[in-house]
C-alpha positions in Angstrom: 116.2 93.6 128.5 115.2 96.2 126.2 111.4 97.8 126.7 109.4 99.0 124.4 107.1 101.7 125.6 103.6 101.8 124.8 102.1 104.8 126.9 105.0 107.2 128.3 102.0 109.4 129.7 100.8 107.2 132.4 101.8 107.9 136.4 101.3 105.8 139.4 99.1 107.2 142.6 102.4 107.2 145.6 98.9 107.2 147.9 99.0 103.0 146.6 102.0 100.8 146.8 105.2 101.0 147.4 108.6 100.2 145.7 109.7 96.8 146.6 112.5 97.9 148.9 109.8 99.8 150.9 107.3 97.4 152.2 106.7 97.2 156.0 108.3 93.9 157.6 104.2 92.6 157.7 104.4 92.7 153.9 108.3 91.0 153.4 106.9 87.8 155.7 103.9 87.8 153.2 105.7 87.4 150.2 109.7 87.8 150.7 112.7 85.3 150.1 115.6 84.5 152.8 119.0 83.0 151.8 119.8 80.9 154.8 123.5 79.8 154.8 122.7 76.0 155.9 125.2 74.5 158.2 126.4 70.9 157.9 124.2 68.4 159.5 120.4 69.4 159.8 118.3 68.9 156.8 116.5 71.7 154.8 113.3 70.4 155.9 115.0 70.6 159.7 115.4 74.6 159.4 113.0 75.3 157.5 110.5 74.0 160.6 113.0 76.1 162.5 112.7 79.0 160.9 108.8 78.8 160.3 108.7 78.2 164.1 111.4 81.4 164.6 109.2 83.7 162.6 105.7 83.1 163.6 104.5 82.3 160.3 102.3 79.0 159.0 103.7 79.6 155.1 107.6 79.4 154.9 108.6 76.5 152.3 112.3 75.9 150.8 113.3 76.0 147.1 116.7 73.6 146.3 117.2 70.7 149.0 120.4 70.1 149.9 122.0 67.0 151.7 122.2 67.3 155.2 126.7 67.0 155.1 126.5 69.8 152.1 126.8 74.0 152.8 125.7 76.6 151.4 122.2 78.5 150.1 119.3 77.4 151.0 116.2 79.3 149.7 113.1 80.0 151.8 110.0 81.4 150.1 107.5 83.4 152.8 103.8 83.4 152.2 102.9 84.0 148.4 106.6 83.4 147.3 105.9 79.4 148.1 103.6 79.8 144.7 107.0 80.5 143.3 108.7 77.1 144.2 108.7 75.8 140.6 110.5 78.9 139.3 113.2 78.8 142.3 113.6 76.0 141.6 114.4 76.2 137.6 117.2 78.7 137.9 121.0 77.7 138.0 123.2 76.7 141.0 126.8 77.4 141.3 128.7 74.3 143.6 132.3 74.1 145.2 132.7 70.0 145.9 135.7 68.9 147.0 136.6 65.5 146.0 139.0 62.7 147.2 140.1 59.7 144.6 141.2 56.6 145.2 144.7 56.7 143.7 146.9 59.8 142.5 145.2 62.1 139.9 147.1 64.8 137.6 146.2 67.8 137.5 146.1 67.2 133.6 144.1 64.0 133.6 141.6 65.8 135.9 141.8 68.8 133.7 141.3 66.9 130.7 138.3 64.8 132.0 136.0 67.9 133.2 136.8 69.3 130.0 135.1 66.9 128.3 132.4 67.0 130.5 131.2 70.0 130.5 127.4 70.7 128.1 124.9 68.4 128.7 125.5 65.0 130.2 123.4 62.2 131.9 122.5 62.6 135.6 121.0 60.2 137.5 120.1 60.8 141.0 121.8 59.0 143.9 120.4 56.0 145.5 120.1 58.2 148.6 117.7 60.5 147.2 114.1 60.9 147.5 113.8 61.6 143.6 112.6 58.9 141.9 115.5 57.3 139.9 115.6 58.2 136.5 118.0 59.0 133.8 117.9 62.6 132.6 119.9 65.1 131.0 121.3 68.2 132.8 123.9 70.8 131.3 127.4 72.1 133.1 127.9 75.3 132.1 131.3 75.4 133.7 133.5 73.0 135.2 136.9 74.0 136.5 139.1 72.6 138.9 140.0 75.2 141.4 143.2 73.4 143.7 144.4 70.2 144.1 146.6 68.3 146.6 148.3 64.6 144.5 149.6 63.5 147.1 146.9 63.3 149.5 144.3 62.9 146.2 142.5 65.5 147.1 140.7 68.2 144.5 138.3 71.5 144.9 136.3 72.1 141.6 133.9 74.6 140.6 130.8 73.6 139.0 128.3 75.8 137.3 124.7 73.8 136.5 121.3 73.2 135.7 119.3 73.2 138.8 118.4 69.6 139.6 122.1 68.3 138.6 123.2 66.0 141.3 126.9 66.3 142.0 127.2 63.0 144.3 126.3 61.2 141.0 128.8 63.6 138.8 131.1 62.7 141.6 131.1 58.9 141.2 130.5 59.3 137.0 134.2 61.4 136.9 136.1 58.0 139.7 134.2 55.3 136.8 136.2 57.6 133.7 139.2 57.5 135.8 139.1 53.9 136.8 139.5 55.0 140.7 136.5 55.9 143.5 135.8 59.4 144.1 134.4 60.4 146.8 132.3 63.7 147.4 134.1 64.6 151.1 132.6 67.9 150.9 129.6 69.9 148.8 129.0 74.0 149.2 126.5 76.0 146.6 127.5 79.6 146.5 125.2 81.0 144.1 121.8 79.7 143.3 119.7 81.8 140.5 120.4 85.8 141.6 121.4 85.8 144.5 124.9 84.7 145.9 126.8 84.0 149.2 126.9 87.7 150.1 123.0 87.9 150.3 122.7 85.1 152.8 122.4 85.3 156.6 123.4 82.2 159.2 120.4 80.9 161.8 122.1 83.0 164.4 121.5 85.9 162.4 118.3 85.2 162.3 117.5 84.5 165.8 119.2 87.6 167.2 117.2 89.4 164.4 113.9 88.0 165.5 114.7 89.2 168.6 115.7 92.2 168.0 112.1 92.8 166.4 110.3 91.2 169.0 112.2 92.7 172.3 112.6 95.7 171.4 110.1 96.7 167.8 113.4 96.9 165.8 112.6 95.4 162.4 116.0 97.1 160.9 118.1 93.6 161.3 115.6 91.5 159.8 114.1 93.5 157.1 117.6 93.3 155.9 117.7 89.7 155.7 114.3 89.2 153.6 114.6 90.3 150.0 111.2 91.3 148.0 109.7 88.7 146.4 110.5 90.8 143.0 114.3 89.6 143.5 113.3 86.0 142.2 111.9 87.0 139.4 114.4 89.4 137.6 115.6 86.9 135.4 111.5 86.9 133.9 111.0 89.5 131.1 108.4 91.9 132.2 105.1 93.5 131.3 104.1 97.5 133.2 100.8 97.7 134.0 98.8 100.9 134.7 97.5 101.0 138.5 93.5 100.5 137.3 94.9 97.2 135.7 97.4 96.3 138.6 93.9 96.3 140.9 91.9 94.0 138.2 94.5 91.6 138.2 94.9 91.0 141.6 91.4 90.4 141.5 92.3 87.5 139.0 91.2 88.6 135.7 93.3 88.9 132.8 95.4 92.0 131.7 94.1 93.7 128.9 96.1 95.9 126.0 94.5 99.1 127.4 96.5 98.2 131.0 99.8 98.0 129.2 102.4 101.1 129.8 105.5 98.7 128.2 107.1 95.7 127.7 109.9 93.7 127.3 110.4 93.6 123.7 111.6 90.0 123.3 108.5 88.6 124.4 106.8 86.0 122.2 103.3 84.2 122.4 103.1 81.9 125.2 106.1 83.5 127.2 106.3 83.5 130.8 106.6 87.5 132.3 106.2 89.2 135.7 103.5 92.0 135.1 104.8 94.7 137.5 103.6 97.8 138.5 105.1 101.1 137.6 106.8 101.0 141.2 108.1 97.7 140.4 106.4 95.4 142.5 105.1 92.3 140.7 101.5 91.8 140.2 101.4 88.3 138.7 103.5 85.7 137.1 101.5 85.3 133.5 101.6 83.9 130.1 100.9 85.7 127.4 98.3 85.7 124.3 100.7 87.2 121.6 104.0 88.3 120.9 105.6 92.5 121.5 105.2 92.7 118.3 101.8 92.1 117.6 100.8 93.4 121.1 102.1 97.2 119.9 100.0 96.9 117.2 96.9 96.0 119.1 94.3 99.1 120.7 92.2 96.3 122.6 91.9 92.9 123.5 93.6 89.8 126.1 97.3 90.4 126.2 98.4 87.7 129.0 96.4 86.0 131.6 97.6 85.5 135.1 99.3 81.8 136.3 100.2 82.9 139.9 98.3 86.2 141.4 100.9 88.3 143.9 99.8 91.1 144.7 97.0 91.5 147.9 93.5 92.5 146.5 92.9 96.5 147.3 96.8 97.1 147.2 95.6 99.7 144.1 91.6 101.0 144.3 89.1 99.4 141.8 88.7 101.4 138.4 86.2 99.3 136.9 82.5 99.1 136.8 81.1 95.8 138.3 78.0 96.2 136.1 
């Protein structure tokens, strides 16, 4: 993202805030993100009760379900960062499935067949889903086969998708092309919007980290397993806000040209952005009134009015009149 700076005079107060990485463990559990590694066999409505239970906290949803037989990422949203659900939800999963046919497949007829699958296709979900069945369109981005065993008509592919895309049904679509059944004997997401399988952390993990915190007022362990709330939304182009305007909007009015240090330069009318702080940390998720363009252009007036409102009222002191 390239920014285009509007005021490179403006400063932030370090007695207000923090950078991201900062924030006291109080904070994280407020509005912070885990990667749980899920386990074959509970359901992602089984541990996230486990972990709301684990932590002591009443707001701790999950972004992504997964089947109770697949692996893999599961994302848990903390206080505020449940608001976010939609946008967890929108970014794109990475799967390894490992599939077993019902008669001996090539290596080049399976080759040839994902080949031809991969852009958009038609995904409907699986009987056993709670979705609502529907035909819809979802796009593989990439679609490799990994290893493969004839013999025992066994393969491991790679699949790179929209969020949403159902790989049971992909599964049975590929045994209908080949004239065979295909069954999905195993499903594991590695990579789910930014974060990947090095940023998650077992149950285990999180127990003895809990512990660690309660038995002994170590928060090290677990402040390492919550990420900012900021992580999620990197993908978002951005707008800097000055501190006085950081304070208005998490009051919930709308940010204003004079607030505006820079901004993403791509940014069009009716764009979604993070408005951030100088620090970093986000402020609000917003949409915007006009485009970088005209915004540059502008000494006054609405720039972008806040969707989802992040940031705790008083985190930055009040610069307005309330006459």
């Amino acid at each position: 993202m390239t920014m285009l700076t509007l005021d490179d005079t403006a400063s932030s107060d370090p007695k207000h805030g923090c950078p991201p990485e900062d924030r006291p463990i109080e904070a994280l559990l407020d509005a912070g993100v885990i990667m749980i590694d899920k386990p074959r066999g509970p359901t992602s409505h089984q541990l996230t009760a486990w972990a709301r239970e684990m932590l002591g906290i009443q707001r701790l949803g999950h972004g992504g379900t997964l089947d109770p037989f697949a692996t893999g990422l599961l994302t848990m949203l903390c206080g505020k960062a449940t608001r976010l659900t939609d946008i967890v939800l929108s970014g794109d999963k990475r799967y390894i499935a490992i599939l077993k046919f019902g008669r001996e497949v090539s290596d080049g007829e399976l080759i040839g067949l994902i080949g031809n699958l991969k852009g958009e296709i038609y995904n409907v979900p699986p009987l056993e889903s709670a979705v609502k069945v529907q035909v819809r369109s979802r796009v593989l981005h990439d679609f490799r086969l990994i290893e493969s065993d004839t013999e025992s008509r066994i393969a491991v592919l790679t699949i790179r998708c929209n969020a949403g895309t159902y790989i049971r049904t992909l599964a049975r679509d590929i045994g209908l092309l080949l004239d065979t059944t295909c069954e999905l004997v195993e499903l594991h997401r590695d990579n789910t919007g930014p974060f990947d399988q090095s940023h998650a952390c077992t149950m285990q993990q999180m127990t003895d980290a809990v512990f660690l915190l309660r038995e002994h007022e170590d928060d090290r362990a677990l402040r390492h397993l919550i990420a900012p709330v900021e992580r999620i939304l990197a993908h978002l182009p951005s707008i800097v806000v000055k501190d006085g305007a950081a304070a208005a909007i998490s009051h919930g009015a709308a940010l204003a040209r004079p607030g505006v240090v820079s901004l993403d330069e791509s940014i069009e009318k009716g764009s979604t952005v993070v408005l951030e702080t100088l620090k970093g940390e986000a402020v609000a998720i917003a949409e915007t009134n006009v485009d970088a363009k005209k915004l540059a252009s502008m000494q006054f007036g609405e720039v972008a009015r806040p969707k989802v409102v992040l940031m705790q009222a008083g985190t930055y002191p009040q610069t307005w009149s309330k006459s």
